[in-house]
Backbone of each chain as ProteinMPNN parsed JSONL, in Angstrom:
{"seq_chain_A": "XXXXXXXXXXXXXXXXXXXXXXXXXXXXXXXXXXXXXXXXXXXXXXXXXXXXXXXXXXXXXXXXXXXXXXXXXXXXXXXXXXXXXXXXXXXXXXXXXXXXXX", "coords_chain_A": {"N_chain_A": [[131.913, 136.629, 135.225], [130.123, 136.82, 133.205], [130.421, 134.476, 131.824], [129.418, 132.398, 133.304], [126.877, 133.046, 133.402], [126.308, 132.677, 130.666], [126.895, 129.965, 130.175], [125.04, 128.657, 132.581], [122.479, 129.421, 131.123], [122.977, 127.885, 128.569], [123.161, 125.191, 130.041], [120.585, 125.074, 130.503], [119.076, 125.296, 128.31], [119.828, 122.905, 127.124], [118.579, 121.239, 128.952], [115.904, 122.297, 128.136], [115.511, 120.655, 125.811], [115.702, 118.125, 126.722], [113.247, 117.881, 128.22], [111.631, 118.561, 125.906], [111.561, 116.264, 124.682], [109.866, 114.777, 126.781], [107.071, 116.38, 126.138], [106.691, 116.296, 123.304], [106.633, 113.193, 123.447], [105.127, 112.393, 124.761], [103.078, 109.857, 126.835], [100.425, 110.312, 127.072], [98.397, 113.033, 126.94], [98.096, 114.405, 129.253], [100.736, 114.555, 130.26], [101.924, 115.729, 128.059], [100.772, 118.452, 128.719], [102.287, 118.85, 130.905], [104.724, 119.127, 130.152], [105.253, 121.291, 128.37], [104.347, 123.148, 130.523], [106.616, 123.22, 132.435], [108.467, 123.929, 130.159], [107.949, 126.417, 129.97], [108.403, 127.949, 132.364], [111.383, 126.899, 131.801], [111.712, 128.785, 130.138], [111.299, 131.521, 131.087], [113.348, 132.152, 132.828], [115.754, 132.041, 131.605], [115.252, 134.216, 129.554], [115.686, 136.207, 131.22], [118.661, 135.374, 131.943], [119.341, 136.25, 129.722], [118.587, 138.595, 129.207], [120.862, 139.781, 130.995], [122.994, 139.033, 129.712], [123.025, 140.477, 127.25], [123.23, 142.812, 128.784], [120.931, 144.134, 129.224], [118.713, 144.453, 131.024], [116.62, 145.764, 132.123], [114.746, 145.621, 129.621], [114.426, 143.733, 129.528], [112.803, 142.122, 131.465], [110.632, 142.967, 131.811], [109.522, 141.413, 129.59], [110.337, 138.996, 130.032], [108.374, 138.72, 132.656], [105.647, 138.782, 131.307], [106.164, 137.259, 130.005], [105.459, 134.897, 131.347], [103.199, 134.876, 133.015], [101.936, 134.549, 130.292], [102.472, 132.078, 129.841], [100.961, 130.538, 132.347], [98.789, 130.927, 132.207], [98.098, 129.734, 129.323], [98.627, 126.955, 130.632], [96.369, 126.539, 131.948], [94.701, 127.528, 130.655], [94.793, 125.069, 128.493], [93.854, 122.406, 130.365], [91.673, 123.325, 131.798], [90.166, 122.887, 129.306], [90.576, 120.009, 128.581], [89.436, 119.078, 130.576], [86.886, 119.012, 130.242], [86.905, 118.169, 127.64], [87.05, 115.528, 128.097], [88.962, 113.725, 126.896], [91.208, 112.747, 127.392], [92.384, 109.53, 128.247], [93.031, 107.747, 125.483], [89.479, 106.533, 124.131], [88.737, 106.024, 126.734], [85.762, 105.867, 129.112], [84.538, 107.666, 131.698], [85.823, 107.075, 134.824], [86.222, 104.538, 133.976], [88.479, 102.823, 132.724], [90.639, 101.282, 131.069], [94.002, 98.989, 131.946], [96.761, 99.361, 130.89], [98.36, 102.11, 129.358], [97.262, 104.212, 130.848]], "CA_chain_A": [[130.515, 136.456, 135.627], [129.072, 136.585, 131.932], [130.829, 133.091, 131.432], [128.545, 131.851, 134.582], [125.763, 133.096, 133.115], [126.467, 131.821, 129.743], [126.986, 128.375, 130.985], [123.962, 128.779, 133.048], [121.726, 129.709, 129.814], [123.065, 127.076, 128.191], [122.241, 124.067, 130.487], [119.106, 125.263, 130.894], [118.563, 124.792, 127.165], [120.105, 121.711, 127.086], [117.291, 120.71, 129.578], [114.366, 122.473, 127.384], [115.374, 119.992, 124.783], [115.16, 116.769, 126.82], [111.906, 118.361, 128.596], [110.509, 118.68, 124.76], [110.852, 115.535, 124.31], [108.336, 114.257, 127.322], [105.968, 117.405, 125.319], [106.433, 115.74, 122.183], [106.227, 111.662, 122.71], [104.508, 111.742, 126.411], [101.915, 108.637, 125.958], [98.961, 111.123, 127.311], [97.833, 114.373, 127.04], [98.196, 115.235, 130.708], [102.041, 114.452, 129.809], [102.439, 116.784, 127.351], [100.442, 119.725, 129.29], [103.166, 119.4, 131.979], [106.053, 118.975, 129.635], [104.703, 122.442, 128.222], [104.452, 124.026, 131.71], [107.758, 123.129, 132.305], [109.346, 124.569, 129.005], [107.562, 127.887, 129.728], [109.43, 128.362, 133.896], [112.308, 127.51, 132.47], [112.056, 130.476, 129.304], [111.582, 132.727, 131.422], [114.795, 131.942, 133.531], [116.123, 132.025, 130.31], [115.094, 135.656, 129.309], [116.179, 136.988, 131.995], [119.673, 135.281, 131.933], [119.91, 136.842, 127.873], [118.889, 140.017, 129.551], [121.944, 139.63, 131.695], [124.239, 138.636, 129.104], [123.158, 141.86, 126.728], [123.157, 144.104, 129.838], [119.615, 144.759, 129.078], [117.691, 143.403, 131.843], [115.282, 146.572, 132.166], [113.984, 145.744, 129.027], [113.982, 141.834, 129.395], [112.645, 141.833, 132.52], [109.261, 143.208, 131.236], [109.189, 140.414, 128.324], [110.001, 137.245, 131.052], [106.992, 138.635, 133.033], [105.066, 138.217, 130.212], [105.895, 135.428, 129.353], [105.503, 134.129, 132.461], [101.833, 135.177, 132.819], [100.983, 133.834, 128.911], [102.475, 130.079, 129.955], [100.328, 129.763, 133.524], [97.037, 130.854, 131.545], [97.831, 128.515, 128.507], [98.712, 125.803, 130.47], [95.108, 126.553, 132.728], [93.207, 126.904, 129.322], [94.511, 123.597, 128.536], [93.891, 122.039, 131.948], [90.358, 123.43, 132.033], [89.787, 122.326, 128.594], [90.292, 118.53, 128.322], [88.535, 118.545, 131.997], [85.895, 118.997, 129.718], [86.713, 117.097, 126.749], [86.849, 113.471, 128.858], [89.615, 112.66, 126.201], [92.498, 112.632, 128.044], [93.01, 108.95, 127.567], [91.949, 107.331, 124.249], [88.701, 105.297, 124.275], [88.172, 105.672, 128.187], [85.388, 106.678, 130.112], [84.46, 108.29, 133.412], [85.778, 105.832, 135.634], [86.406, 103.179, 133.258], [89.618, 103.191, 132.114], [91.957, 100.659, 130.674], [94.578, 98.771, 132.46], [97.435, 99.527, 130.202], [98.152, 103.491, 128.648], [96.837, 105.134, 131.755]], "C_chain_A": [[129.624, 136.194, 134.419], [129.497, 135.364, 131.731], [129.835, 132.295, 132.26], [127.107, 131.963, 133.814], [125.287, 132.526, 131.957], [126.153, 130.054, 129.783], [125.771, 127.942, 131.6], [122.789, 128.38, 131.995], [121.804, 128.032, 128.675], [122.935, 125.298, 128.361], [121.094, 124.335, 130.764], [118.458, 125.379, 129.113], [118.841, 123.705, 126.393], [118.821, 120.883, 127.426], [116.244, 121.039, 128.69], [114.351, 121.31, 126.579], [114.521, 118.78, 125.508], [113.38, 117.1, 127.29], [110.997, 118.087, 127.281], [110.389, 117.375, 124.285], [110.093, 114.467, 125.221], [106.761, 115.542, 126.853], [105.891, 116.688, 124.098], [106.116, 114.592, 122.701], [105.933, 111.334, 124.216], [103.431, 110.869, 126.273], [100.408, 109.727, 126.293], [99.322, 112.936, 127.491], [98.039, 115.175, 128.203], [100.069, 115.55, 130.539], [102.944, 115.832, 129.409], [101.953, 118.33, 127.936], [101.6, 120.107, 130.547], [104.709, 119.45, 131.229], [106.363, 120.323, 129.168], [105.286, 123.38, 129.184], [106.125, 123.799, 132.304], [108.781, 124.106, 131.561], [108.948, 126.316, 129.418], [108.324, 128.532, 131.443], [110.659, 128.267, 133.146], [113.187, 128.517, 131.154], [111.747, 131.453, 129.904], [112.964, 133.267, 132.346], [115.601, 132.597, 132.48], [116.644, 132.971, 129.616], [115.79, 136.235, 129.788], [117.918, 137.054, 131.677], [120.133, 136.116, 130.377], [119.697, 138.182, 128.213], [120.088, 140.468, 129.767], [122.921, 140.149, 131.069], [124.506, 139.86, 128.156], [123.45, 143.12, 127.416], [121.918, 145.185, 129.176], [118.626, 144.561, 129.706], [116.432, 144.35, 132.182], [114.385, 146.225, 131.249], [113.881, 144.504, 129.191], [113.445, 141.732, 130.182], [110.835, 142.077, 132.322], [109.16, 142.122, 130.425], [108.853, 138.731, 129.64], [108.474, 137.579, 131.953], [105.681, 138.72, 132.211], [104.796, 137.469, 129.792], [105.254, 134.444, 130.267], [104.391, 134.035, 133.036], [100.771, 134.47, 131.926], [101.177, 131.965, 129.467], [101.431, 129.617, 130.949], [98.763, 130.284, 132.548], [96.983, 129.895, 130.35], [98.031, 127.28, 129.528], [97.197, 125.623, 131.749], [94.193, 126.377, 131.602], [93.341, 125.669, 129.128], [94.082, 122.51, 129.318], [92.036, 121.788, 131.714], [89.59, 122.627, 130.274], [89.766, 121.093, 128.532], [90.075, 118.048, 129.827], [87.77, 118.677, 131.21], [85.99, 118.425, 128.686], [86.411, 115.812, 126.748], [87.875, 112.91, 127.547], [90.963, 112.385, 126.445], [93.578, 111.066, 127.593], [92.02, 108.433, 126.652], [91.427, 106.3, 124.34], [88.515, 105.167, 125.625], [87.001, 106.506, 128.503], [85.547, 107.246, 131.168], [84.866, 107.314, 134.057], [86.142, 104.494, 135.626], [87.461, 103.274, 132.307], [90.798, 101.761, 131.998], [93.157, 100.144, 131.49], [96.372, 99.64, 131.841], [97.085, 100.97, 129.31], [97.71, 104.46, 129.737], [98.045, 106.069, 132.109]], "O_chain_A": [[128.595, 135.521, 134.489], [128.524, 134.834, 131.195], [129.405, 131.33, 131.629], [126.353, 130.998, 133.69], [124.195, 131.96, 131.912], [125.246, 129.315, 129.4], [125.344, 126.849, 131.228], [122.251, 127.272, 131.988], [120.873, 127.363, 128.226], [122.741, 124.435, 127.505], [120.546, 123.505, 131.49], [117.251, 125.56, 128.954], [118.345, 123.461, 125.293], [118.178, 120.146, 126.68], [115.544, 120.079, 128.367], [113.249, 120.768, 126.5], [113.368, 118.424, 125.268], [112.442, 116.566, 126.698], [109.894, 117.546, 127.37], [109.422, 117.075, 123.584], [109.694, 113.421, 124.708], [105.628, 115.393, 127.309], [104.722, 116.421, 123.818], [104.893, 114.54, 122.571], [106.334, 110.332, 124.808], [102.683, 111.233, 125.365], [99.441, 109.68, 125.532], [100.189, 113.651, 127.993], [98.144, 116.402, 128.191], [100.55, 116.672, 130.702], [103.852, 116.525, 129.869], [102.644, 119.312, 127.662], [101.789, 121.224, 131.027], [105.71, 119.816, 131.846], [107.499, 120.745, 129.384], [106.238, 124.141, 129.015], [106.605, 124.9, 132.573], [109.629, 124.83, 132.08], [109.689, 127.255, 129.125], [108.737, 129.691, 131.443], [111.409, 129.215, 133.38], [114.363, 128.864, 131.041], [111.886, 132.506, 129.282], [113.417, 134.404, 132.479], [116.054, 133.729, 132.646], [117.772, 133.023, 129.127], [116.632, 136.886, 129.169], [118.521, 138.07, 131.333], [121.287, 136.479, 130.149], [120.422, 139.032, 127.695], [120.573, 141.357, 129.068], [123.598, 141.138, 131.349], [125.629, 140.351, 128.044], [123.802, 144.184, 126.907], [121.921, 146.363, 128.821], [117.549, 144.462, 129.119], [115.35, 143.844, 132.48], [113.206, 146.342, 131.585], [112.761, 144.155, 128.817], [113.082, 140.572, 129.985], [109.993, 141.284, 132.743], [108.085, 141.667, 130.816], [107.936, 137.961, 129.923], [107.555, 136.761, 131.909], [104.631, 138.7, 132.852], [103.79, 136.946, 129.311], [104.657, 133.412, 129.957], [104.32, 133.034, 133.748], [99.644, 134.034, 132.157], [100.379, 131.027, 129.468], [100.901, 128.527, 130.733], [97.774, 129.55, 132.515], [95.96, 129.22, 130.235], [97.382, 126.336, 129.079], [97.093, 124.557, 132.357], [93.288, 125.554, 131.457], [92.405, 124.919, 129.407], [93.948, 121.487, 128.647], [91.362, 120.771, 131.554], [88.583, 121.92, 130.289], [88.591, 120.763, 128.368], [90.419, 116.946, 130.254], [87.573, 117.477, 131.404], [84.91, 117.872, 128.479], [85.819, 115.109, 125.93], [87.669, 111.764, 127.15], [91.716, 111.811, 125.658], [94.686, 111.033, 127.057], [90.792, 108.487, 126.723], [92.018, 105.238, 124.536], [88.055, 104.061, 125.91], [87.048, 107.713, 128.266], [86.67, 107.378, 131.653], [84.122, 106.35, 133.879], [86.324, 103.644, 136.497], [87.312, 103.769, 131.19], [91.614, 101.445, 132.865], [93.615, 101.174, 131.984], [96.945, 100.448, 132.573], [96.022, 101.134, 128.711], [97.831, 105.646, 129.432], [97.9, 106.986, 132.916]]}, "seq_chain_B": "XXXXXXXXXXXXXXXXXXXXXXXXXXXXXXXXXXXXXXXXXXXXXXXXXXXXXXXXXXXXXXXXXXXXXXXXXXXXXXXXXXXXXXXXXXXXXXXXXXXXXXXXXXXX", "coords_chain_B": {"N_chain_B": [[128.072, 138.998, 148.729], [128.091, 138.689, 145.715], [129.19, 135.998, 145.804], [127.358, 134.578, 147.101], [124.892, 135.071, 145.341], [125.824, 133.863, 143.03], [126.183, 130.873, 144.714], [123.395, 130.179, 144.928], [122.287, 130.671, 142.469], [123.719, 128.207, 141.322], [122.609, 126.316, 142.626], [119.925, 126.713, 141.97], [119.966, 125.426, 139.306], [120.876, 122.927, 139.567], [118.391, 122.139, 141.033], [116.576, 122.331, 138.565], [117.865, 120.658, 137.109], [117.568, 118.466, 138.072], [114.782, 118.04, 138.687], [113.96, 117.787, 135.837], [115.457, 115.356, 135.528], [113.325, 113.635, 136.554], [110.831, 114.41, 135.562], [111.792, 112.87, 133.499], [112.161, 110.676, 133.919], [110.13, 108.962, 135.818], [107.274, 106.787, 135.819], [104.434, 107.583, 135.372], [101.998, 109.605, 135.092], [101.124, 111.461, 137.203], [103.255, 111.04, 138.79], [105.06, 112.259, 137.677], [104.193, 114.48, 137.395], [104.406, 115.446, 139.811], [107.156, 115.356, 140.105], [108.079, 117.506, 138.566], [106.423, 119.667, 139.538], [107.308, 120.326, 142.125], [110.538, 120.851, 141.732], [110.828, 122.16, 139.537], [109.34, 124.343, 140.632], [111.061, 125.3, 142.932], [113.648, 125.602, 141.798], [112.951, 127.62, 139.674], [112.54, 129.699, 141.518], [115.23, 129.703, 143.147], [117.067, 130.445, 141.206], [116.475, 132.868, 140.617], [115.908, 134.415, 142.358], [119.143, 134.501, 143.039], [119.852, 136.136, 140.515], [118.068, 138.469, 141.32], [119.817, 139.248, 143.61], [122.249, 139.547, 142.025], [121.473, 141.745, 140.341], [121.818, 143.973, 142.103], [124.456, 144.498, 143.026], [126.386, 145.509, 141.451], [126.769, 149.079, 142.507], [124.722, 151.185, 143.703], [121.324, 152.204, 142.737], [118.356, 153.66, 141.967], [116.888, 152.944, 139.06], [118.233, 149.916, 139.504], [117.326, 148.432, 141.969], [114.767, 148.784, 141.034], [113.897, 146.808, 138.849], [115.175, 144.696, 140.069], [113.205, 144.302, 142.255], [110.682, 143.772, 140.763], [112.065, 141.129, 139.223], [112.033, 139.548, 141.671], [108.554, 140.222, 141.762], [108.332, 138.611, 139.467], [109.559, 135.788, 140.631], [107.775, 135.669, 142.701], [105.306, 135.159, 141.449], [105.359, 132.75, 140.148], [105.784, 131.273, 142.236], [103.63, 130.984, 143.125], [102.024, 130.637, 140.729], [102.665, 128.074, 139.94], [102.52, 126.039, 141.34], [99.422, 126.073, 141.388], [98.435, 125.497, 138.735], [99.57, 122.857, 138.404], [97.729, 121.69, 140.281], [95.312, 121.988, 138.851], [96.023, 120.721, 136.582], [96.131, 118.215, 137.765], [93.297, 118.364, 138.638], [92.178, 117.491, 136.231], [93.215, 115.499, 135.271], [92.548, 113.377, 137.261], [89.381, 113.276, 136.514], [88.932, 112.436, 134.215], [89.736, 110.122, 134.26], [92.122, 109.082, 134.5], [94.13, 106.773, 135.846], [96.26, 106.123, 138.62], [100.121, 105.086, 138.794], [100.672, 101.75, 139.906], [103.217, 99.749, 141.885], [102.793, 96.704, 141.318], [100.413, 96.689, 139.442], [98.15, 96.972, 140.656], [94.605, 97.868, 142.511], [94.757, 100.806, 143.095]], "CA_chain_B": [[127.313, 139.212, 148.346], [128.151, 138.121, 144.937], [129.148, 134.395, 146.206], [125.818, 134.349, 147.539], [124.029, 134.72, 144.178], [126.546, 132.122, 142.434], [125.652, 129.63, 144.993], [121.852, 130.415, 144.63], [122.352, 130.327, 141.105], [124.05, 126.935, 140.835], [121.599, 125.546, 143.427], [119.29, 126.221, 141.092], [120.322, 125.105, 138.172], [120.798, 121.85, 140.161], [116.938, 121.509, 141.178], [115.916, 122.304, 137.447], [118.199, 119.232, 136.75], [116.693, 117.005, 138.782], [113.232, 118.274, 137.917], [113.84, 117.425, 134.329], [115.488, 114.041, 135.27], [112.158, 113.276, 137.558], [110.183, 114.217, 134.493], [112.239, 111.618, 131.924], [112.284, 108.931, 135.074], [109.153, 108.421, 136.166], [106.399, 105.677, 135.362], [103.643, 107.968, 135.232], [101.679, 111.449, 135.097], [100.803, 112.26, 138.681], [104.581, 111.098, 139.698], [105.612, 113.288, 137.012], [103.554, 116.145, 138.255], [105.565, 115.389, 141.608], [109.172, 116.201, 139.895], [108.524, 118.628, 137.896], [105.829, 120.769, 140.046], [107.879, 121.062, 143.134], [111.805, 120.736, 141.632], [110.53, 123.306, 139.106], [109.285, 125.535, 141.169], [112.051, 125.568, 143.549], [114.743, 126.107, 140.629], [113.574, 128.747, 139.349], [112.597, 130.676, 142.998], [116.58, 130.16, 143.232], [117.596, 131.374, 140.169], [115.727, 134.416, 140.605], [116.79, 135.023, 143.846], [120.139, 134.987, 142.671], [119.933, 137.813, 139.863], [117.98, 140.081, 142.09], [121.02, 139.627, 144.463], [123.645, 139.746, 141.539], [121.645, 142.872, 139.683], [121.724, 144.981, 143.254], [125.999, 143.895, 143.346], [127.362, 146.745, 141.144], [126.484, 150.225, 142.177], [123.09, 150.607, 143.979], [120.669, 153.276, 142.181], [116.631, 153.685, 141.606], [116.745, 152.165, 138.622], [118.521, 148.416, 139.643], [116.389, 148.736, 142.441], [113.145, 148.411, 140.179], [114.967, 145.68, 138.507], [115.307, 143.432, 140.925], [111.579, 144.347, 142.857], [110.644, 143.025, 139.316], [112.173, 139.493, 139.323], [111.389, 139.344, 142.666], [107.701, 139.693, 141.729], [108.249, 137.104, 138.906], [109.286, 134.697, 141.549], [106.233, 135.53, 143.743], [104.239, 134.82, 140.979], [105.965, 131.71, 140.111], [105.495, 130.17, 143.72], [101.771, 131.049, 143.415], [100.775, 129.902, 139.675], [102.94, 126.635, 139.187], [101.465, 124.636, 142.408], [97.806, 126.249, 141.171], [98.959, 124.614, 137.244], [99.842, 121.413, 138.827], [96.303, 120.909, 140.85], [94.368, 122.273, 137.79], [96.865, 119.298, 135.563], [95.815, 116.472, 138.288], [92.071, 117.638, 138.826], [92.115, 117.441, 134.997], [93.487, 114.226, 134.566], [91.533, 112.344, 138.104], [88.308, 113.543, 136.363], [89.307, 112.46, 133.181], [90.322, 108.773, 134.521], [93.478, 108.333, 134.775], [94.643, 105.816, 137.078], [97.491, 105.878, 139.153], [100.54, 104.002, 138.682], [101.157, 101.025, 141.032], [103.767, 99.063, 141.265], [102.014, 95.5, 140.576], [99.784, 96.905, 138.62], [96.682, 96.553, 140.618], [94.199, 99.131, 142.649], [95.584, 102.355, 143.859]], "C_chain_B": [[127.096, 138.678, 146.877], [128.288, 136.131, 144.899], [127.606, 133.726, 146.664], [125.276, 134.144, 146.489], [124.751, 133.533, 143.318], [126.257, 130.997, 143.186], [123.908, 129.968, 144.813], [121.677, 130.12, 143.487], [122.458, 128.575, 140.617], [123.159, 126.359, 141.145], [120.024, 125.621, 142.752], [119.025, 125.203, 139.637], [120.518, 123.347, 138.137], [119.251, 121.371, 140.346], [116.343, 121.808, 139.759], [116.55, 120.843, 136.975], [117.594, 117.964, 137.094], [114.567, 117.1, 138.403], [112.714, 117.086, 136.372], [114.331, 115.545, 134.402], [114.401, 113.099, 135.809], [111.325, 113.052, 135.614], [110.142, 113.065, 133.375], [111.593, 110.541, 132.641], [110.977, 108.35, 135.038], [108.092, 108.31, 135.591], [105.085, 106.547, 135.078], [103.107, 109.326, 135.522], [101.558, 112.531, 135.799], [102.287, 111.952, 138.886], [105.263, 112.165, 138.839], [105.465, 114.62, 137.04], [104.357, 116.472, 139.197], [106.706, 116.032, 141.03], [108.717, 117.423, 139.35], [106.907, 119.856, 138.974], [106.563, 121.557, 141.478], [109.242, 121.575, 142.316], [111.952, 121.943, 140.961], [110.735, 124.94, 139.486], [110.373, 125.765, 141.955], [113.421, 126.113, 142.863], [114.513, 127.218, 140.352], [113.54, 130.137, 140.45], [114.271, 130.85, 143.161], [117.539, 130.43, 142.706], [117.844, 132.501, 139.956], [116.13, 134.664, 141.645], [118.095, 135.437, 143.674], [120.782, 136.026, 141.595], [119.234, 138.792, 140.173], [119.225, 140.219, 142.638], [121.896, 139.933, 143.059], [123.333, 141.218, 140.507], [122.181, 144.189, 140.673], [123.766, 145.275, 143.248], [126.53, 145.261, 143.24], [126.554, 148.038, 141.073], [124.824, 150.227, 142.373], [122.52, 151.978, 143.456], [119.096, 152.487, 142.063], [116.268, 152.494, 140.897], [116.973, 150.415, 138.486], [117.493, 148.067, 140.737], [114.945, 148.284, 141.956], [113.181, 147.214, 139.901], [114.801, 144.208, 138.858], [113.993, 143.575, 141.846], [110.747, 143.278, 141.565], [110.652, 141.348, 139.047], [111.911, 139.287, 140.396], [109.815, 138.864, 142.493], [107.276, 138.792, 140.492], [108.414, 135.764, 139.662], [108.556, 134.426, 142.25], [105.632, 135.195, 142.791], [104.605, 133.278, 140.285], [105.884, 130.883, 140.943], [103.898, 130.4, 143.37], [101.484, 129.932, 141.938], [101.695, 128.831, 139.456], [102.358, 125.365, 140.474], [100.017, 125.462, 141.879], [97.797, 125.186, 139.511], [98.482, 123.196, 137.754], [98.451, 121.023, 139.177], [95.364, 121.189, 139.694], [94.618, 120.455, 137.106], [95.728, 118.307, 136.136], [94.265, 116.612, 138.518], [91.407, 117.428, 137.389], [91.841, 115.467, 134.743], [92.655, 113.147, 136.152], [90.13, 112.453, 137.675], [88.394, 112.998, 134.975], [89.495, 110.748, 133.509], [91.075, 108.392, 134.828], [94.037, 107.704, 135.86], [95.928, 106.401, 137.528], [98.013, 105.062, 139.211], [100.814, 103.23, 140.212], [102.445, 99.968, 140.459], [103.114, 97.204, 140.932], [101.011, 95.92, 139.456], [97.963, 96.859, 139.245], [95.844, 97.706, 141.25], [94.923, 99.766, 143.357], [95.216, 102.353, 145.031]], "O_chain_B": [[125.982, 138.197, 146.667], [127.685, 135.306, 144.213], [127.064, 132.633, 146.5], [124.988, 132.957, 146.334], [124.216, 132.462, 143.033], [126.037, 129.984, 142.523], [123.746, 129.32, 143.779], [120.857, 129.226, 143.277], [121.699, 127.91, 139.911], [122.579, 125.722, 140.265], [119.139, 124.793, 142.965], [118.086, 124.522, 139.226], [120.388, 122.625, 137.148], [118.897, 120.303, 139.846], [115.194, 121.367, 139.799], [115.808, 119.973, 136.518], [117.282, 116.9, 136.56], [113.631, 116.388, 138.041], [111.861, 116.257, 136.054], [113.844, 114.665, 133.693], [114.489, 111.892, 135.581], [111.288, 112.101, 134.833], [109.244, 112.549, 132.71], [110.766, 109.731, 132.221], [110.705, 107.376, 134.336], [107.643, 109.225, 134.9], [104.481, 105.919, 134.208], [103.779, 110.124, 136.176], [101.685, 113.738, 135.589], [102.761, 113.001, 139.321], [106.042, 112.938, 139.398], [106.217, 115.57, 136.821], [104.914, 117.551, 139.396], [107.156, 117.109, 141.421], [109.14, 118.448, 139.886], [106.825, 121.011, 138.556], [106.493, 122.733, 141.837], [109.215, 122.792, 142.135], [112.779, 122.782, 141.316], [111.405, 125.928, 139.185], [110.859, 126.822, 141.555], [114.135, 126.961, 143.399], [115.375, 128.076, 140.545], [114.176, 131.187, 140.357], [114.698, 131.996, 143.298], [118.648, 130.65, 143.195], [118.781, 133.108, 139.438], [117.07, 135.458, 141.618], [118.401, 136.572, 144.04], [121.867, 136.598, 141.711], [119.408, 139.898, 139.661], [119.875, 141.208, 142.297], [122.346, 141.065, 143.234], [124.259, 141.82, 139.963], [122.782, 145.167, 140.23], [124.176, 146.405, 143.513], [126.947, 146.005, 144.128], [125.835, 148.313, 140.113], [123.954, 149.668, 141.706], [123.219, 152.956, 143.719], [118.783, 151.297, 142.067], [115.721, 151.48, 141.329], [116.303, 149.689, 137.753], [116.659, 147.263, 140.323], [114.196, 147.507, 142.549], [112.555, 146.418, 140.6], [114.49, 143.148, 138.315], [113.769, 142.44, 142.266], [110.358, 142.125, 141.754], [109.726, 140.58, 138.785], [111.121, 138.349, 140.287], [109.467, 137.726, 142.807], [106.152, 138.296, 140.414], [107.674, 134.799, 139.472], [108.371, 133.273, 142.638], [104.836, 134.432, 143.339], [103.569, 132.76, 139.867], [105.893, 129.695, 140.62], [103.154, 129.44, 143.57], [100.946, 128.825, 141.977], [101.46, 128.478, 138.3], [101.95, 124.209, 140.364], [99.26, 124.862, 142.643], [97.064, 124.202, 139.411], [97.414, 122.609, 137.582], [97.915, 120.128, 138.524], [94.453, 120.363, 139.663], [93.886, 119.465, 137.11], [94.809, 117.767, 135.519], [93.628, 115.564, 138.627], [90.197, 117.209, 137.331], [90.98, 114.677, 134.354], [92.203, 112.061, 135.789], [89.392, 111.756, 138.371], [87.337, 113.385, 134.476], [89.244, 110.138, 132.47], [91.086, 107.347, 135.478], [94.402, 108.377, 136.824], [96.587, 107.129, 136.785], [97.44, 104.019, 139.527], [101.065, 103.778, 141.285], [102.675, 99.539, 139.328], [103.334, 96.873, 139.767], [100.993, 95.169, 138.481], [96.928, 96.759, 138.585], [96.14, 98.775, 140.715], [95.691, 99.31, 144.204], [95.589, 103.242, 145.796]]}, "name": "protein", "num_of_chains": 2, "seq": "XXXXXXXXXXXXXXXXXXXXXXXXXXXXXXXXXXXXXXXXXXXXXXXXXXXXXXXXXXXXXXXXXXXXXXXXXXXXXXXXXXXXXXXXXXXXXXXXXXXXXXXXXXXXXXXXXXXXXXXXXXXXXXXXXXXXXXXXXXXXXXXXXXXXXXXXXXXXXXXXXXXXXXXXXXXXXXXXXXXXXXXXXXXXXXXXXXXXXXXXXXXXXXXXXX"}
């Protein structure tokens, strides 16, 4: 069963990678806020499964809900923030936005 | 009872895959919202489902019990704040401009 879980743990950080890179080289900003929100569901999976694997899940189990709390409020501060910056994409206005880069 | 959480498990591990290949795939930000806000969420609801069931397996006491109430209410809170994320993301980015992709390229 720890081999399962192993295995588990380990495609699921296979995935963070490719995930990081639509966070790193997503063409917009909205991109990278979901590439983010992403990476942070699936560390807390994550946690848990390393709980598992130490046979420590009382104490991991407190940390993933934690974590899991800090990612949905960063990825709301960011959210709520560049609703208010208007710079989402570069050089557009309200309304007026570029054919190409959207 | 244990077979149960191994398929729950895999079956997750399956919709995080496809999540993530939604994410690479697709043309633009709102379709990308699409894979990864539902596929997401559904992965890890059946992840978690499957190590409450597989902590309860060996030997039931107080403490596993807690345990698994625990990831449980990580997955309740997981169905609640990643579709609230997602509509924050898109009323971010429709207020912000961003078009939607088409395929010709013309209005949405």
């Amino acid at each position: 069963m720890e081999m399962l879980f192993l295995t588990i743990a380990l495609v699921l950080g296979f995935l963070t990678l490719l995930t990081l890179y639509r966070a790193i080289a997503g063409p917009t900003i909205v991109d990278r806020i979901i590439g983010t929100g992403v990476i942070g569901t699936k560390t807390t999976v994550i946690l848990l499964l390393i709980g598992f694997l130490y046979r420590r899940v009382d104490m991991f189990v407190d940390i993933a809900i934690a974590y899991g709390l800090l990612s949905f409020i960063a990825t709301l501060a960011a959210s709520k923030f560049f609703l208010h910056r208007k710079t989402i994409v570069p050089g557009a206005r309200r309304g007026n936005v570029p054919e190409e880069g959207a | 009872m244990s077979t149960v959480a191994i398929f729950l498990m895999i079956a997750g591990v399956f919709f995080f895959t496809t999540a993530t290949i939604g994410l690479l795939r697709f043309p633009d930000c709102y379709t990308r919202m699409h894979a990864a806000g539902k596929g997401d969420t559904l992965g890890a609801l059946l992840l978690l489902l499957g190590l409450a069931l597989y902590n309860l397996n060996d030997g039931f006491s107080l403490a596993a019990l807690l345990v698994s109430l625990k990831i449980l209410s990580i997955a309740v809170f997981i169905f609640v704040a990643n579709p609230t994320a997602s509509h924050a993301i898109a009323k971010a980015a429709i207020d912000a401009g961003v078009r939607p992709w088409t395929r010709k390229g013309g209005k949405p």
